[in-house]
py3Dmol code that shows the C-alpha trace and the ligand (Angstrom):
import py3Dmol

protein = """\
ATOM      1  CA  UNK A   1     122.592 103.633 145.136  1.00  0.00           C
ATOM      2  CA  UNK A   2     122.107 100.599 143.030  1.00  0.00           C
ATOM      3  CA  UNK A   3     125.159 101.536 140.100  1.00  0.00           C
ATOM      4  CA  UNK A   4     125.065  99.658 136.608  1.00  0.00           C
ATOM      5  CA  UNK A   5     127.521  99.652 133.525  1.00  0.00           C
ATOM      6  CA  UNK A   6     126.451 100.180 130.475  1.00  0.00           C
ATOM      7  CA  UNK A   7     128.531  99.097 127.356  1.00  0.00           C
ATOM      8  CA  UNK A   8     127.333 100.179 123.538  1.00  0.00           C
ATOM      9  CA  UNK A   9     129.556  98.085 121.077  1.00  0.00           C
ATOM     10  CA  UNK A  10     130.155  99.446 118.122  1.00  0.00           C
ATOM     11  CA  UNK A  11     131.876  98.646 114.765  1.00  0.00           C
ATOM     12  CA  UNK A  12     134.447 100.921 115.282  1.00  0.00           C
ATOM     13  CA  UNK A  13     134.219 102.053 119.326  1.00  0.00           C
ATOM     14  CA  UNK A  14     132.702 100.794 122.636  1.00  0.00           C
ATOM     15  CA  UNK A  15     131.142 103.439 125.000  1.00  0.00           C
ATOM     16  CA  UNK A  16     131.036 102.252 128.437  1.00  0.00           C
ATOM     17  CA  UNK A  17     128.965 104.071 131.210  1.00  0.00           C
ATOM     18  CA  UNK A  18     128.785 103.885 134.871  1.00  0.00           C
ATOM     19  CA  UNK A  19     124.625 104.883 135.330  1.00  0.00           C
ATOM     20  CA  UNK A  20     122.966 105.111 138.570  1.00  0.00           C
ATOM     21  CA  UNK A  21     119.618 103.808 138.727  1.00  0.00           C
ATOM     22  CA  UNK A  22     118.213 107.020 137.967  1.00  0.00           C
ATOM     23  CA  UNK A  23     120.017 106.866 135.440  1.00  0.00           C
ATOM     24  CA  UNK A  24     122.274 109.772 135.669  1.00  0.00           C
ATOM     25  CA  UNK A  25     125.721 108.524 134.215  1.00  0.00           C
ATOM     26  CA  UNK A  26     129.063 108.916 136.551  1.00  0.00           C
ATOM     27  CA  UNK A  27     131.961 107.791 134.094  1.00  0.00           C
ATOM     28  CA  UNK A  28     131.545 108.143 130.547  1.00  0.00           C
ATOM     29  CA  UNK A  29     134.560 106.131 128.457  1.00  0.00           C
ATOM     30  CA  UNK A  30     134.996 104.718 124.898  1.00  0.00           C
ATOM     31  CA  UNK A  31     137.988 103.120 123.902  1.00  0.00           C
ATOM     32  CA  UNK A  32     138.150 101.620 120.218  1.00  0.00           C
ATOM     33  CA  UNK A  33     136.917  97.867 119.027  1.00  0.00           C
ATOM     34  CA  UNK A  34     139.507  95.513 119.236  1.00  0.00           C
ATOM     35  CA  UNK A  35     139.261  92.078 117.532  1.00  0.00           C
ATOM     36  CA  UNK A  36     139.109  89.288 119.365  1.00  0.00           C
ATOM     37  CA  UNK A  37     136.279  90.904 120.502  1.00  0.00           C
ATOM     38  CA  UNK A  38     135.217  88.786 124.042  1.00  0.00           C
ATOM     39  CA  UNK A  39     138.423  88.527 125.696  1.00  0.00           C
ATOM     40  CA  UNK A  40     139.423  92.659 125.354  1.00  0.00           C
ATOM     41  CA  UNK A  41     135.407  93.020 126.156  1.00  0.00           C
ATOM     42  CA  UNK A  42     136.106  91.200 129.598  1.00  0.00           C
ATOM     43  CA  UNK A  43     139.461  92.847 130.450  1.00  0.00           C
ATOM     44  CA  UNK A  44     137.798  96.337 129.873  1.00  0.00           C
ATOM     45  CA  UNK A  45     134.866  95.210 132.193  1.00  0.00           C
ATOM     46  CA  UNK A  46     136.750  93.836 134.674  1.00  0.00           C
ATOM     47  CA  UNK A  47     139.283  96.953 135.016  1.00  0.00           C
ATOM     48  CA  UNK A  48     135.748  98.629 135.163  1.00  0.00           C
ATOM     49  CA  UNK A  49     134.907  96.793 137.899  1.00  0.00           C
ATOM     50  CA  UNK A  50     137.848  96.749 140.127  1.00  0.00           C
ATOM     51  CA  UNK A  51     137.671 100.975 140.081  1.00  0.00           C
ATOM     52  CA  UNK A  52     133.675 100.544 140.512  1.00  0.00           C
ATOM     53  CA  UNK A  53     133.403  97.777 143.329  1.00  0.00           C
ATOM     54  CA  UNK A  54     129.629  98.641 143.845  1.00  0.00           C
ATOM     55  CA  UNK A  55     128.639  97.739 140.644  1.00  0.00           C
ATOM     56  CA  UNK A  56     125.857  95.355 140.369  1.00  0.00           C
ATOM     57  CA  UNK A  57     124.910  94.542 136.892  1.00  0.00           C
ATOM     58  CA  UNK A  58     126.218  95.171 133.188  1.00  0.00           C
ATOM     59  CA  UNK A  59     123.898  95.598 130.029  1.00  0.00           C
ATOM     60  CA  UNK A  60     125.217  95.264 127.102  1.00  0.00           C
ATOM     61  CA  UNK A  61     123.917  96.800 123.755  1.00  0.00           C
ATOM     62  CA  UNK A  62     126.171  95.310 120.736  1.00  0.00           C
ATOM     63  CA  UNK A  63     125.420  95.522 116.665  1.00  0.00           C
ATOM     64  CA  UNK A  64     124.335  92.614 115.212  1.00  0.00           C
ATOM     65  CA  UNK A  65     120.960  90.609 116.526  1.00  0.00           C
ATOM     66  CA  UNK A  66     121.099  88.699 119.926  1.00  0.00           C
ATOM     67  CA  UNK A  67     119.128  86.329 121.786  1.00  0.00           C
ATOM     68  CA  UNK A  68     118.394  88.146 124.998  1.00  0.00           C
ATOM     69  CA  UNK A  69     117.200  85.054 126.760  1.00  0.00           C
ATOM     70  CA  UNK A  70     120.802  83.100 126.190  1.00  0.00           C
ATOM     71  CA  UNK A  71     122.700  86.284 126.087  1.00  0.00           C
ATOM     72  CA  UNK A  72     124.347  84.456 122.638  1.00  0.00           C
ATOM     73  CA  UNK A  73     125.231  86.645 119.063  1.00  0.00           C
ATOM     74  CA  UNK A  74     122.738  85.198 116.854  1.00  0.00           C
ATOM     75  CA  UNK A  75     123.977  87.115 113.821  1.00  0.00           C
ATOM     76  CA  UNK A  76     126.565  89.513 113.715  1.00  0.00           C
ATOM     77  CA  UNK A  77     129.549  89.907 110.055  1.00  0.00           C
ATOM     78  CA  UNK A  78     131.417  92.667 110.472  1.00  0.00           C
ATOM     79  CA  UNK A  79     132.533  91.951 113.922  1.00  0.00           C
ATOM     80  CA  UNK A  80     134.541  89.031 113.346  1.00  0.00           C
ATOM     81  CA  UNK A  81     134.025  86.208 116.518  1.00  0.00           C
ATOM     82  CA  UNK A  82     131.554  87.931 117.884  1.00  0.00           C
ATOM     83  CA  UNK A  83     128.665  85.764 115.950  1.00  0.00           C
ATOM     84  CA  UNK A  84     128.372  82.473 118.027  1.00  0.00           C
ATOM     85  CA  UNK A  85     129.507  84.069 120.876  1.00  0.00           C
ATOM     86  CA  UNK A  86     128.254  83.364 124.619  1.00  0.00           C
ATOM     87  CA  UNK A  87     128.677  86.523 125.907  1.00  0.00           C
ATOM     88  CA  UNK A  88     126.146  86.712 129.116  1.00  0.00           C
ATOM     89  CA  UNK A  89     127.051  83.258 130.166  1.00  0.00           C
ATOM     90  CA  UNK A  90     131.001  83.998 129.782  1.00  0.00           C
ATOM     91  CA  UNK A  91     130.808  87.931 131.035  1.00  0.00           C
ATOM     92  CA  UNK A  92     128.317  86.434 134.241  1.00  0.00           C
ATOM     93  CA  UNK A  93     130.858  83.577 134.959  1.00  0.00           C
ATOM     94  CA  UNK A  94     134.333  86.306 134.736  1.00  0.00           C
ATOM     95  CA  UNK A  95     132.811  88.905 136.916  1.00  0.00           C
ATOM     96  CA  UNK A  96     130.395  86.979 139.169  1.00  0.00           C
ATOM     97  CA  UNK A  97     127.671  90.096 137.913  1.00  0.00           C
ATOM     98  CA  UNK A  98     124.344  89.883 136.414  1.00  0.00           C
ATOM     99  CA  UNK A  99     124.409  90.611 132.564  1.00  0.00           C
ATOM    100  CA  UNK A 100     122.163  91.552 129.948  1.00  0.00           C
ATOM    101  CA  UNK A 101     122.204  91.717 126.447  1.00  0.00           C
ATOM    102  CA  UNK A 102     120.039  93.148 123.566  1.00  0.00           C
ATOM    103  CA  UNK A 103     121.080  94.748 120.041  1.00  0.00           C
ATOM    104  CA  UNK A 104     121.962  98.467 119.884  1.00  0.00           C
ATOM    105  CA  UNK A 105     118.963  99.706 118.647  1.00  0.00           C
ATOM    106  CA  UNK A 106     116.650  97.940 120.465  1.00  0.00           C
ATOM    107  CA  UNK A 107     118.355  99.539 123.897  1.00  0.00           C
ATOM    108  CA  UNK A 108     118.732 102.974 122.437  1.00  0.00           C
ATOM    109  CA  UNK A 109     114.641 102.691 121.712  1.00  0.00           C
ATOM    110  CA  UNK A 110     114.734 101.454 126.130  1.00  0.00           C
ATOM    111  CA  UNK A 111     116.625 104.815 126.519  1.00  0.00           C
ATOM    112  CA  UNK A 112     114.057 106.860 125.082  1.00  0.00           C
ATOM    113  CA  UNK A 113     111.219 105.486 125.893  1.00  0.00           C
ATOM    114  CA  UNK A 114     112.414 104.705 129.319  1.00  0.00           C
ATOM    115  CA  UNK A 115     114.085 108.520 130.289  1.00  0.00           C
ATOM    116  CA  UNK A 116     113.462 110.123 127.038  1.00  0.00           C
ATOM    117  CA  UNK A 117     111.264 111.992 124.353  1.00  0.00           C
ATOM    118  CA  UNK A 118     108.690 109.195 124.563  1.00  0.00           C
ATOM    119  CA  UNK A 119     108.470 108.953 128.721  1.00  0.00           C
ATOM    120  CA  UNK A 120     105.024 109.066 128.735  1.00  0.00           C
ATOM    121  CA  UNK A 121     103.848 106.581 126.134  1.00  0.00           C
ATOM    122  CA  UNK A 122     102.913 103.115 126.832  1.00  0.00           C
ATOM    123  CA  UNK A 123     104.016 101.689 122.940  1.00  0.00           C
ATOM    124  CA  UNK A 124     107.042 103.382 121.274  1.00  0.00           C
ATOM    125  CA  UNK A 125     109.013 102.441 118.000  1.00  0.00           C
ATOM    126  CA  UNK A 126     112.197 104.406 118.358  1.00  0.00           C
ATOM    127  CA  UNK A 127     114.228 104.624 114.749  1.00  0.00           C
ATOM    128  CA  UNK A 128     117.857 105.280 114.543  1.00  0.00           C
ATOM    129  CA  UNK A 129     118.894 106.621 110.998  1.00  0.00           C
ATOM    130  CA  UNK A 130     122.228 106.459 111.001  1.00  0.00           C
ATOM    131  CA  UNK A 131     124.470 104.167 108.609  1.00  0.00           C
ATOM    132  CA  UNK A 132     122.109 101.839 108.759  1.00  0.00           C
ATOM    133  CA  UNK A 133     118.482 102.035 109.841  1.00  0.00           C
ATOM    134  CA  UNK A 134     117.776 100.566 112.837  1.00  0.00           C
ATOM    135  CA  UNK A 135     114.470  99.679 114.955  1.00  0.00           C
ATOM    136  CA  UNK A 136     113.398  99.004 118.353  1.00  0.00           C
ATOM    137  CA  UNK A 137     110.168  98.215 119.850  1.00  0.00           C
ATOM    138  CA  UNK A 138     108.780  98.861 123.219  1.00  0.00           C
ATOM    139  CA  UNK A 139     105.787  98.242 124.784  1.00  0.00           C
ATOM    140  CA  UNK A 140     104.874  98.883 128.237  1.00  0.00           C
ATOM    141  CA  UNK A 141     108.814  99.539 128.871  1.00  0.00           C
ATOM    142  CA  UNK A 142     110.083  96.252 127.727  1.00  0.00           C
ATOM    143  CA  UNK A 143     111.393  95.486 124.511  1.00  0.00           C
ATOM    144  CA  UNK A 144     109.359  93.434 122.216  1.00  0.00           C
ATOM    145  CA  UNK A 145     112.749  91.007 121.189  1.00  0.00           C
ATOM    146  CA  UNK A 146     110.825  88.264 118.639  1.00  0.00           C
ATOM    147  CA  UNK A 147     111.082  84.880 118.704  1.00  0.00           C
ATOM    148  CA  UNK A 148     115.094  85.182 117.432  1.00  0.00           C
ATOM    149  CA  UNK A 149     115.805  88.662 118.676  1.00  0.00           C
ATOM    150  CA  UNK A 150     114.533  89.798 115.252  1.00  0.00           C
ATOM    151  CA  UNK A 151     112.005  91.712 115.896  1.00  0.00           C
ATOM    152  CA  UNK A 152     112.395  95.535 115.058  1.00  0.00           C
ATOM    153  CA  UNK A 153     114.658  95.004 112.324  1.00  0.00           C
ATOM    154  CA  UNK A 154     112.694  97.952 110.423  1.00  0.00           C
ATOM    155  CA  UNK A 155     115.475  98.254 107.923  1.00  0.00           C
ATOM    156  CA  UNK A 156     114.801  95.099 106.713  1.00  0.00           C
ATOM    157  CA  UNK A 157     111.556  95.649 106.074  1.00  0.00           C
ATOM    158  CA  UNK A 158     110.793  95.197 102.472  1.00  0.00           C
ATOM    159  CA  UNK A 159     110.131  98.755 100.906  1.00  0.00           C
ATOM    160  CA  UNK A 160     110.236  97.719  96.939  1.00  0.00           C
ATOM    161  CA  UNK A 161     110.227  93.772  95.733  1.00  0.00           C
ATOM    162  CA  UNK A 162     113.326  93.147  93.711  1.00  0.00           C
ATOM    163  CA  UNK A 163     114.946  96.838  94.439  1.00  0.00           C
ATOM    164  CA  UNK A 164     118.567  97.045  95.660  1.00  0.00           C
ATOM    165  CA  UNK A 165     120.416  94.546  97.407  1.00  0.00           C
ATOM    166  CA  UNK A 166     120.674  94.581 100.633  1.00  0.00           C
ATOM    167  CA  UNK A 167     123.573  93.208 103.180  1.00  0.00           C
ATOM    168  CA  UNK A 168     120.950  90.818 104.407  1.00  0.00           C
ATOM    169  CA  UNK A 169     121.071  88.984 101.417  1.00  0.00           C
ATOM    170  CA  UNK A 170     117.463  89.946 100.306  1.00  0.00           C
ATOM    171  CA  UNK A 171     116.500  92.984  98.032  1.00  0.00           C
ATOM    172  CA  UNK A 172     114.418  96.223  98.382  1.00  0.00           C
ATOM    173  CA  UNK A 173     114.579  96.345 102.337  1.00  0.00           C
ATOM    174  CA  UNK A 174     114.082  99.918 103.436  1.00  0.00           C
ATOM    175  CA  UNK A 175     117.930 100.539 104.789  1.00  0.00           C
ATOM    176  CA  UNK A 176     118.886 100.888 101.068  1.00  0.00           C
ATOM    177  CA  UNK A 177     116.531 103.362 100.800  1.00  0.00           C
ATOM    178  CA  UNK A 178     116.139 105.148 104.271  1.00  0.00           C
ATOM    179  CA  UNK A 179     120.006 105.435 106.097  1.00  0.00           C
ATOM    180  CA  UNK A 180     122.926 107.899 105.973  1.00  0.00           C
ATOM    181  CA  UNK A 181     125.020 105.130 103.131  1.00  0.00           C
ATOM    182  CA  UNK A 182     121.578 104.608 101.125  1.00  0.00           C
ATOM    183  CA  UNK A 183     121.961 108.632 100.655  1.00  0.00           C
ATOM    184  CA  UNK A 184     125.708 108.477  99.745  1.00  0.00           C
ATOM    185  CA  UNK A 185     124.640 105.734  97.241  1.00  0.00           C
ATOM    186  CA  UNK A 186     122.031 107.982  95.731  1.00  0.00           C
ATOM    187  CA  UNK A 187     124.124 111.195  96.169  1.00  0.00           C
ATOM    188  CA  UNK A 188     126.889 108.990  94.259  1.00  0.00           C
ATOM    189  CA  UNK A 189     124.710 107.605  91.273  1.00  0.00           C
ATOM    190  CA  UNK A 190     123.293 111.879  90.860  1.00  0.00           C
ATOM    191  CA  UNK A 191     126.866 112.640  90.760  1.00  0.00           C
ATOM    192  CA  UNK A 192     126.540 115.765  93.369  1.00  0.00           C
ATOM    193  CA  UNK A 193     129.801 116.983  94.119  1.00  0.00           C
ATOM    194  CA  UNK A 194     131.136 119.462  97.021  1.00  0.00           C
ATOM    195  CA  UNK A 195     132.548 122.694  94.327  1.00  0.00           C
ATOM    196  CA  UNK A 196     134.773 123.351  97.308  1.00  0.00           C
ATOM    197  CA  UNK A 197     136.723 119.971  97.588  1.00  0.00           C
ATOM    198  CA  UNK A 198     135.480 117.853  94.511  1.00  0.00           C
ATOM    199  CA  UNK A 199     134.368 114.974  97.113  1.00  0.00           C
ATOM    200  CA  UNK A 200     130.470 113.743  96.880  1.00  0.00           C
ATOM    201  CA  UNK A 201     128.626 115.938  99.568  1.00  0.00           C
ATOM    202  CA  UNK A 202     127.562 113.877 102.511  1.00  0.00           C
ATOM    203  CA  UNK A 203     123.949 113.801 103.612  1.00  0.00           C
ATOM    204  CA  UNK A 204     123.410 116.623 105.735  1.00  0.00           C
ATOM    205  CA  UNK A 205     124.607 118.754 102.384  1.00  0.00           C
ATOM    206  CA  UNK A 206     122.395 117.094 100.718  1.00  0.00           C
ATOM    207  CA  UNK A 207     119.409 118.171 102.459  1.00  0.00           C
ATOM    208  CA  UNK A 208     120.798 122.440 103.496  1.00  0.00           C
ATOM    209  CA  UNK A 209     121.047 122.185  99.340  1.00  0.00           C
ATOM    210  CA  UNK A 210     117.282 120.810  99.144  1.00  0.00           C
ATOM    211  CA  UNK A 211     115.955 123.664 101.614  1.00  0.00           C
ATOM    212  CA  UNK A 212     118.187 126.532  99.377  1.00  0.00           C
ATOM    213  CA  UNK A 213     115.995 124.951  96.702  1.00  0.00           C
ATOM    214  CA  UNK A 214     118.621 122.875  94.508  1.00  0.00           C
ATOM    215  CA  UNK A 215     116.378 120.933  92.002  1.00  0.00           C
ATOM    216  CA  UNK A 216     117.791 117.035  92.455  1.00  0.00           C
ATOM    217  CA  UNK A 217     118.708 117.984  96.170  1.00  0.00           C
ATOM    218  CA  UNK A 218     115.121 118.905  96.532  1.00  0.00           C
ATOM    219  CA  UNK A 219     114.030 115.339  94.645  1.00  0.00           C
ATOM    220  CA  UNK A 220     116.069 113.561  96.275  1.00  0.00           C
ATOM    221  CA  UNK A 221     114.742 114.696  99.910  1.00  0.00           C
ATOM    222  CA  UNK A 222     111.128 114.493  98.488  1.00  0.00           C
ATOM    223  CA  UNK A 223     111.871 110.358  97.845  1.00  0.00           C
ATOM    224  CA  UNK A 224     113.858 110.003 101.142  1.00  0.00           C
ATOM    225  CA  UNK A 225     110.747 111.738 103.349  1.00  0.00           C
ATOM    226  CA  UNK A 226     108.312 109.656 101.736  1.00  0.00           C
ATOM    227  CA  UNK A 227     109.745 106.619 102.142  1.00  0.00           C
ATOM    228  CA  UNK A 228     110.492 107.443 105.519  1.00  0.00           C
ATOM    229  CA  UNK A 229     106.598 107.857 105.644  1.00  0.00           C
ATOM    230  CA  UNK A 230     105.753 104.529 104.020  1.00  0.00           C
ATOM    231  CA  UNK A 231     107.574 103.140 106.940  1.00  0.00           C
ATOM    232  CA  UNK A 232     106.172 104.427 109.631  1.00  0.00           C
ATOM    233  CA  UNK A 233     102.761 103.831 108.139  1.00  0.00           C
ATOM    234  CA  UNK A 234     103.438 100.477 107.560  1.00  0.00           C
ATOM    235  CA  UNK A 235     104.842 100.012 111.046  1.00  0.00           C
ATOM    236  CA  UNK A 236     101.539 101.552 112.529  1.00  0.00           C
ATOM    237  CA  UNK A 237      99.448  99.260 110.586  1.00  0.00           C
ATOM    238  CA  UNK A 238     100.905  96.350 112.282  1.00  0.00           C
ATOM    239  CA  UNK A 239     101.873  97.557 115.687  1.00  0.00           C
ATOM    240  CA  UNK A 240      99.415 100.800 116.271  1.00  0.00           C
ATOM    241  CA  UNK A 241     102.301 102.643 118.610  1.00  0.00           C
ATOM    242  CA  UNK A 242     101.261 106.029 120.041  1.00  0.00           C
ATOM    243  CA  UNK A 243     104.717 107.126 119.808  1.00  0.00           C
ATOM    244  CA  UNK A 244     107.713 106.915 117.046  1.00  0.00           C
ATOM    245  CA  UNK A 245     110.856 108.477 118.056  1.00  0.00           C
ATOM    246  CA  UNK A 246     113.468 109.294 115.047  1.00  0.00           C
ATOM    247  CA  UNK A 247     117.201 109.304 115.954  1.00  0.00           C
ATOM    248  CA  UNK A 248     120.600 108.815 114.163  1.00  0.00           C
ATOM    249  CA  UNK A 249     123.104 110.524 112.452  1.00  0.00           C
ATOM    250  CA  UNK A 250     121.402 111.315 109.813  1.00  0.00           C
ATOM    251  CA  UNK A 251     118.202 112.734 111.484  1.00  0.00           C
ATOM    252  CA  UNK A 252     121.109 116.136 113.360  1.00  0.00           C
ATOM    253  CA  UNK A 253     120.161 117.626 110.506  1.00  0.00           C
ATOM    254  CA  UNK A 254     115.983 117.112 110.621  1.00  0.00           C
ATOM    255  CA  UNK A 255     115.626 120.841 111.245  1.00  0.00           C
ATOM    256  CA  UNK A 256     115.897 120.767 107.121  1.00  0.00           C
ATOM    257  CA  UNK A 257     113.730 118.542 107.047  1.00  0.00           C
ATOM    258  CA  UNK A 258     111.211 118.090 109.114  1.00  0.00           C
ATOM    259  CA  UNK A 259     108.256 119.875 108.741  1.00  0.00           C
ATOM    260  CA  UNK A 260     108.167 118.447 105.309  1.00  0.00           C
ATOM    261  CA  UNK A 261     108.265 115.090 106.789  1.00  0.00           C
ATOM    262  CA  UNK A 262     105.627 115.318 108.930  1.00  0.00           C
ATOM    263  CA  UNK A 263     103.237 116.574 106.220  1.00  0.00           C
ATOM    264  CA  UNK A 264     104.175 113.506 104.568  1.00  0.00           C
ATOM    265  CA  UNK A 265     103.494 111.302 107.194  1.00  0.00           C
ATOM    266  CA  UNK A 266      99.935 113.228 108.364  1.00  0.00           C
ATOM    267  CA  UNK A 267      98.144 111.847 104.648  1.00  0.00           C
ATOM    268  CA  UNK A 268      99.372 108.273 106.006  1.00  0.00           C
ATOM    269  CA  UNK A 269      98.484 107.742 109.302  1.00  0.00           C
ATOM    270  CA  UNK A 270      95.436 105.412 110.147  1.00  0.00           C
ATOM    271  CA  UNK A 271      95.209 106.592 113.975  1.00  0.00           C
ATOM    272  CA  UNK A 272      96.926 109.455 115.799  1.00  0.00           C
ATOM    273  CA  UNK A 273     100.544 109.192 116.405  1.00  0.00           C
ATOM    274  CA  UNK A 274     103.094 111.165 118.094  1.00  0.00           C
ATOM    275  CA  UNK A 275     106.430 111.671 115.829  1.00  0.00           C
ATOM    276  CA  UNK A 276     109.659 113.026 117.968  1.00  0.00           C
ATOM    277  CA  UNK A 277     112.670 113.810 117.748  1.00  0.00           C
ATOM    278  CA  UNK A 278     114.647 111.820 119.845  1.00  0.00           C
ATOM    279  CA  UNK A 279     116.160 113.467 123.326  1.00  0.00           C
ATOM    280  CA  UNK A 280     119.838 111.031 123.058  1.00  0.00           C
ATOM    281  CA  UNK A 281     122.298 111.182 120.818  1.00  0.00           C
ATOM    282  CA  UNK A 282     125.389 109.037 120.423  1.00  0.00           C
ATOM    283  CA  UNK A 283     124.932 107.743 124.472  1.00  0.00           C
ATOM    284  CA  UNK A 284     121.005 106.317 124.124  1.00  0.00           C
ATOM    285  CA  UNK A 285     122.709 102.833 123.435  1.00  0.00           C
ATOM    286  CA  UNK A 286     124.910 102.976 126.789  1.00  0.00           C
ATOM    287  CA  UNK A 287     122.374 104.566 128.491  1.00  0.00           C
ATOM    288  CA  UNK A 288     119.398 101.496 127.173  1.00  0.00           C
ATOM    289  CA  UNK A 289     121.898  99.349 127.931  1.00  0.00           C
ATOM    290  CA  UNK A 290     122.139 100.183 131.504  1.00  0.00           C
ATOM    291  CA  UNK A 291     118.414 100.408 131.356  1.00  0.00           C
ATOM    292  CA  UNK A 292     118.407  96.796 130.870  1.00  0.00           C
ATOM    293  CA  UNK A 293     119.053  96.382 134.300  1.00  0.00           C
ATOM    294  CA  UNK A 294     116.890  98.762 135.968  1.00  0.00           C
TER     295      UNK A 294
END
"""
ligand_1 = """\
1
ZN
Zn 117.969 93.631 104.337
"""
view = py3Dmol.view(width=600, height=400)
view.addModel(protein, "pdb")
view.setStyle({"model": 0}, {"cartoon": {"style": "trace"}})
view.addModel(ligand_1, "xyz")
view.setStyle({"model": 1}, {"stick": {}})
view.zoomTo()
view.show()
């Protein structure tokens, strides 16, 4: 059977999977992110490879936005190197393997819509609320990459003109508003603290506080859902997906809150839509990655 590894890179780890083409995963490893990133990238692969001979293909899901068609980091800051690099040209030349390479998101939405929640819809937008917020876009199983690889960059979407800046440079785009650090911002600047350890609460507080009925928890969830809404209404006037699947750190906790949500989002919609929870967790972008491949 036709074996492919799948690599996530992350800021802080890489998650590298060995997935049949069924994709049922064999070996499941992460080791940290090391800087230089490429040449610790390869030597990880190619140890991979020497204990997997029958491997036939990597996919690669990385942060950052990526030209799938040169397989080069179009845009990438935290990850120092990495932007610039040639990674499908280098990685295919080292290990004599086909290679493929999209952004995180975008293979995490392949994951789900390919093996997950949203299996049997043709046009999917998955959403990954996590630090950031993070979209992917898939029609007819493919991702829908852009001209520049920037397409499905939903948390740059402009929610409100002139509101916060954002790490893009620009101001008011949705991740400042919709992702696990916009929350911390906003749990910051309404000075909610944990009484048991005197740290701000983290998000997931935040919204077990809003469903015991704490006042500015309770506010602060009501913004957060309908914003979440505006998104996905916005997204549905352009795109029309049957299917939105939300995943992330942030949405583990969405038994808080989700009900709630979807009454927000029913007032919005132009045409029916299917809203899911997504199926993966932390391995949808190893697993989309793989999925790039098969
Ligand atoms: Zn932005």
């Amino acid at each position: 059977m036709k074996q492919i590894l799948g690599v996530d890179i992350g800021g802080t780890k890489i998650r590298f999977g060995v997935v049949n083409e069924n994709g049922k995963v064999v070996k499941d490893l992460t080791v940290p992110t090391k800087l230089p990133l490429y040449p610790y990238l390869e030597e990880q692969i190619l140890e991979l490879k020497r204990v997997y001979p029958n491997l036939t293909g990597i996919g690669i899901g990385t942060r950052g936005m990526v030209d799938a068609e040169t397989g080069v980091i179009t845009f990438e800051k935290e990850l120092e190197g990495w932007q610039g690099t040639s990674v499908k040209a280098q990685l295919q030349a080292a290990t004599g393997l086909q290679v493929e390479i999209n952004n995180d998101a975008n293979c995490a939405a392949l994951a789900e819509a390919r093996l997950g929640e949203a299996k049997n819809f043709r046009r999917v937008i998955c959403l990954t609320v996590g630090t950031g917020l993070g979209g992917g876009i898939i029609f007819d199983g493919q991702i829908v990459n852009g001209t520049h690889g920037g397409a499905g960059e939903v948390g740059h979407l402009i929610l409100y003109p002139h509101g916060q800046l954002c790490s893009c440079g620009r101001k008011g785009c949705s991740e400042q508003y919709v992702s696990g650090s916009a929350l911390r911002r906003i749990i910051k600047e309404n000075n909610l603290l944990d009484s048991e350890t005197g740290e701000w609460i983290l998000p997931h507080q935040l919204f077990k506080m809003a469903a015991n009925g704490h006042i500015v928890a309770k506010a602060i969830q009501e913004q957060f859902l309908s914003d979440f809404a505006i998104i996905i209404s916005n997204l549905q006037a352009i795109l029309d997906m049957d299917c939105v699947v939300i995943g992330g750190g942030v949405s583990e906790s969405a038994e808080d809150w989700w009900e709630l949500f979807l009454e927000k989002i029913e007032p919005l919609k132009l045409k029916p839509l299917e809203v899911k929870r997504a199926s993966f967790g932390n391995e949808a972008g190893m697993l989309g990655a793989a999925m790039l491949l098969i």
